[in-house]
C-alpha positions as CSV (number, residue, x, y, z in Angstrom):
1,X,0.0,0.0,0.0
2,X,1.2,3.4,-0.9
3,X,1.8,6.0,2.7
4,X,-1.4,8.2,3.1
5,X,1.0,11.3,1.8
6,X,0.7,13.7,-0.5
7,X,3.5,12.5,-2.7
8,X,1.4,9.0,-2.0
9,X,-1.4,7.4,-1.9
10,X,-3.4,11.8,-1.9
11,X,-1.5,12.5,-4.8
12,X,-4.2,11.9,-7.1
13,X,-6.6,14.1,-4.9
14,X,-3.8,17.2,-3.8
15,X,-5.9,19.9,-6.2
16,X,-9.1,18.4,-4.1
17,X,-7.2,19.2,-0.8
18,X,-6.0,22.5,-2.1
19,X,-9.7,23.6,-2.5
20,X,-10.4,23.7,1.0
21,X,-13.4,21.1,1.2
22,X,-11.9,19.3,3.8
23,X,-9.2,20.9,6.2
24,X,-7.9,21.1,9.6
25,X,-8.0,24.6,11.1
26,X,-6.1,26.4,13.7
27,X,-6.8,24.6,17.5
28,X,-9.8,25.7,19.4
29,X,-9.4,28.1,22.7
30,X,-9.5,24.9,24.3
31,X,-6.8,23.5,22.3
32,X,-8.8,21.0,20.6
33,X,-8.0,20.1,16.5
34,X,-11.1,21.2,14.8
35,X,-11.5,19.4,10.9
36,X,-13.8,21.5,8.6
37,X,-15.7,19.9,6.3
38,X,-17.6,22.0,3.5
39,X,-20.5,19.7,2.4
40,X,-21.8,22.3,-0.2
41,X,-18.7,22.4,-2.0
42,X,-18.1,18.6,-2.0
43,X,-20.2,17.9,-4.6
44,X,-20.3,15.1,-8.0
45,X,-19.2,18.0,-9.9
46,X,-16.5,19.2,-7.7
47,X,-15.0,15.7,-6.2
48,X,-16.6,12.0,-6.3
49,X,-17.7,10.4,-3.3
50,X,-14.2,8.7,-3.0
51,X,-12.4,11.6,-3.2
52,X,-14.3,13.2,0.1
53,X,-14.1,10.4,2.2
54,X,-9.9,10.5,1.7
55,X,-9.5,13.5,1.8
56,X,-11.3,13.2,5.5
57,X,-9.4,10.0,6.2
58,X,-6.2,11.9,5.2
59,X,-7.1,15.0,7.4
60,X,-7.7,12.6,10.6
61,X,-4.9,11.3,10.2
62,X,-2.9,14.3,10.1
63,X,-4.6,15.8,13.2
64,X,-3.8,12.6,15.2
65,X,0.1,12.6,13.9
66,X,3.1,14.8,15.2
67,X,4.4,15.4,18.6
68,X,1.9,18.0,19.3
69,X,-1.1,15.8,18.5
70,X,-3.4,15.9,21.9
71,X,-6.7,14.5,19.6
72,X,-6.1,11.1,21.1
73,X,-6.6,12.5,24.7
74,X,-8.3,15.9,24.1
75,X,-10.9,14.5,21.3
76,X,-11.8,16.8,18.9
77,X,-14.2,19.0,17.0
78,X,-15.7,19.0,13.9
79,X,-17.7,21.9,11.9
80,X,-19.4,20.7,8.7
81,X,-20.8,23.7,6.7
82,X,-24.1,23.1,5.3
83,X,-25.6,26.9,4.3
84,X,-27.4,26.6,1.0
85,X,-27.9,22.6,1.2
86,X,-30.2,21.6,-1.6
87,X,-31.7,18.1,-0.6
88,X,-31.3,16.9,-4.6
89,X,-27.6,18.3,-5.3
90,X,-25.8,17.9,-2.1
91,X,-27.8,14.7,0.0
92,X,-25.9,11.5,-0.5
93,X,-26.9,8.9,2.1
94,X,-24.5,6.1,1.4
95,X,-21.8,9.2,1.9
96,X,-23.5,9.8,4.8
97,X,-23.4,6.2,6.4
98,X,-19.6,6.3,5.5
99,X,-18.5,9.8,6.9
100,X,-20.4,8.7,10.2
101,X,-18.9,5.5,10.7
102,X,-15.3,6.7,10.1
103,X,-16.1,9.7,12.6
104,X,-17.2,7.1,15.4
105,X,-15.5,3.6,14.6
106,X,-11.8,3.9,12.2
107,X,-9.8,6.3,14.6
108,X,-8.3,6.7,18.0
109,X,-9.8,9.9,18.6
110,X,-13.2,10.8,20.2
111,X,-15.1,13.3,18.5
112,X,-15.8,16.1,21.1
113,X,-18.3,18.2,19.3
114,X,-20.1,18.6,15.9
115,X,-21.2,21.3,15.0
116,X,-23.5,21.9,11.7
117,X,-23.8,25.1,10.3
118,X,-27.3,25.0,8.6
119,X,-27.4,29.1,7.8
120,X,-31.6,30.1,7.5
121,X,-32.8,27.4,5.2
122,X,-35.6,25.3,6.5
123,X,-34.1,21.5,4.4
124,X,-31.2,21.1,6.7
125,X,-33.3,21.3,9.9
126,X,-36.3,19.3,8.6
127,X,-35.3,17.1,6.1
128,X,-31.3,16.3,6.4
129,X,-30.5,16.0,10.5
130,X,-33.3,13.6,11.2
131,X,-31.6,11.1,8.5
132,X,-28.1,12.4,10.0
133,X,-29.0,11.9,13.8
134,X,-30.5,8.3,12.7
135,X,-27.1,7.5,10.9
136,X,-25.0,8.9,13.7
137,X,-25.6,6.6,16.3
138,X,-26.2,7.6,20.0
139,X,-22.6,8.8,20.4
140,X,-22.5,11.3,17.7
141,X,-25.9,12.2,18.5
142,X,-25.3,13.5,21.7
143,X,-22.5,15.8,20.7
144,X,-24.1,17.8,17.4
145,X,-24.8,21.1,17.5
146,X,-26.9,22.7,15.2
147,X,-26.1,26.7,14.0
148,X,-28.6,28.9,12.3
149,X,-29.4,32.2,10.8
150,X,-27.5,35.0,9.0
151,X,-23.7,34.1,8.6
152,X,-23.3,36.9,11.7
153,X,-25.7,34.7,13.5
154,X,-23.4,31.9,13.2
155,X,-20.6,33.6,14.2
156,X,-21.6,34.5,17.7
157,X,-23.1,31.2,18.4
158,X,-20.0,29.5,17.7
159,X,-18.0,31.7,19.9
160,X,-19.5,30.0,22.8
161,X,-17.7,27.2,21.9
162,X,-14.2,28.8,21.7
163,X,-14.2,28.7,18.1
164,X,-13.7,32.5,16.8
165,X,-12.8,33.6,13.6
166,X,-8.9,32.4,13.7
167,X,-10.6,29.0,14.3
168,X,-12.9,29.2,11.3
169,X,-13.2,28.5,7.7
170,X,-14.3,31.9,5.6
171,X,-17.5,30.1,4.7
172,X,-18.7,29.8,8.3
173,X,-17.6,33.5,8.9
174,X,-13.3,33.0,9.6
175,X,-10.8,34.3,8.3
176,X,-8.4,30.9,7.3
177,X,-8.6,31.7,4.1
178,X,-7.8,29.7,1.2
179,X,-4.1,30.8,1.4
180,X,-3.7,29.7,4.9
181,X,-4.7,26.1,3.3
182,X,-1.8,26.4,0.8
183,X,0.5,26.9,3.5
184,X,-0.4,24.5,5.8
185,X,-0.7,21.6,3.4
186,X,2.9,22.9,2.1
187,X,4.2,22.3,5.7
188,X,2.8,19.2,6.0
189,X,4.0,17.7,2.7
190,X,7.7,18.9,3.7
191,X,7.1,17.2,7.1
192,X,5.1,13.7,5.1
193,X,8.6,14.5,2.9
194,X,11.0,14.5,5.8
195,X,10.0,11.3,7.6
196,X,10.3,9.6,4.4
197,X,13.8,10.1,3.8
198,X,14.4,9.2,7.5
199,X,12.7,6.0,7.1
200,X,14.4,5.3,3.7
């Protein structure tokens, strides 16, 4: 099997990685990882259903690698942005099924919070997070949070769970923009890069 690097078994899917849909974001005030996952932009047009599920199996991975990798004690937190979720372009339950049961079953790290920012449509609230909480299990379940109203509105109630805008993708209201990706994903394939020529 090829090593779940960049220069690996990602290389096929480094331009997905580069667009942000999936990402780890600065530490929460509590010093929690926090994965983003943008579920609006993950769609058949944009990247398959394969190509979202590694890209979150490579992110896991790198938030529970490194010397400074607390997620297998601390746990940690996951925001999935879901503002302008159309039931027939975005809904995928076999995706669903899969993203839930490597959340809660393939890694050694507890998922400490989930938080789903819905925005002020009424499908995400109605139709999607009764399927979701059904799919989740009793674990996950108890540890989803659900944001919604104006972008603004989002904001502040994710403040109240030490996530601010350093902590926060610009589509949830942040300011880790898009360049802040390039840069971290540079440092980690020089890292990925490093401790193969050590091994070699």
């Amino acid at each position: 099997f090829l090593p779940m690097t960049q220069a690996g078994a990602m290389a096929d899917d480094v331009e997905a990685l580069q667009k942000g849909i999936v990402m780890v974001l600065p530490k929460d005030g509590k010093g929690h990882a926090i994965l983003f996952f943008d579920r609006i932009r993950a769609k058949p047009t944009v990247a398959s259903r394969d190509v979202v599920l590694r890209l979150m199996f490579y992110t896991l991975q790198v938030i529970t690698e490194g010397d400074e990798s607390t997620s297998q004690s601390e746990g940690f937190v996951m925001i999935k942005n879901l503002q302008g979720f159309d039931l027939y372009q975005h809904h995928d339950r076999i995706f669903s099924e899969l993203e839930m049961t490597l959340l809660r079953d393939c890694f050694p790290a507890k998922l400490k919070a989930f938080h789903f920012c819905a925005g002020s449509g009424r499908s995400v609230i109605e139709l999607l997070l009764p399927v979701v909480k059904q799919i989740a299990g009793k674990y996950i379940r108890m540890h989803m949070v659900c944001h919604t109203g104006t972008i603004n509105d989002i904001v502040r109630q994710l403040e109240a769970y030490h996530l601010d805008h350093q902590h926060l993708s610009p589509h949830v209201g942040g300011d880790f923009t898009d360049t802040h990706v390039l840069q971290l994903l540079h440092e980690r394939d020089v890292f990925e890069r490093k401790i193969r020529d050590e091994l070699s």
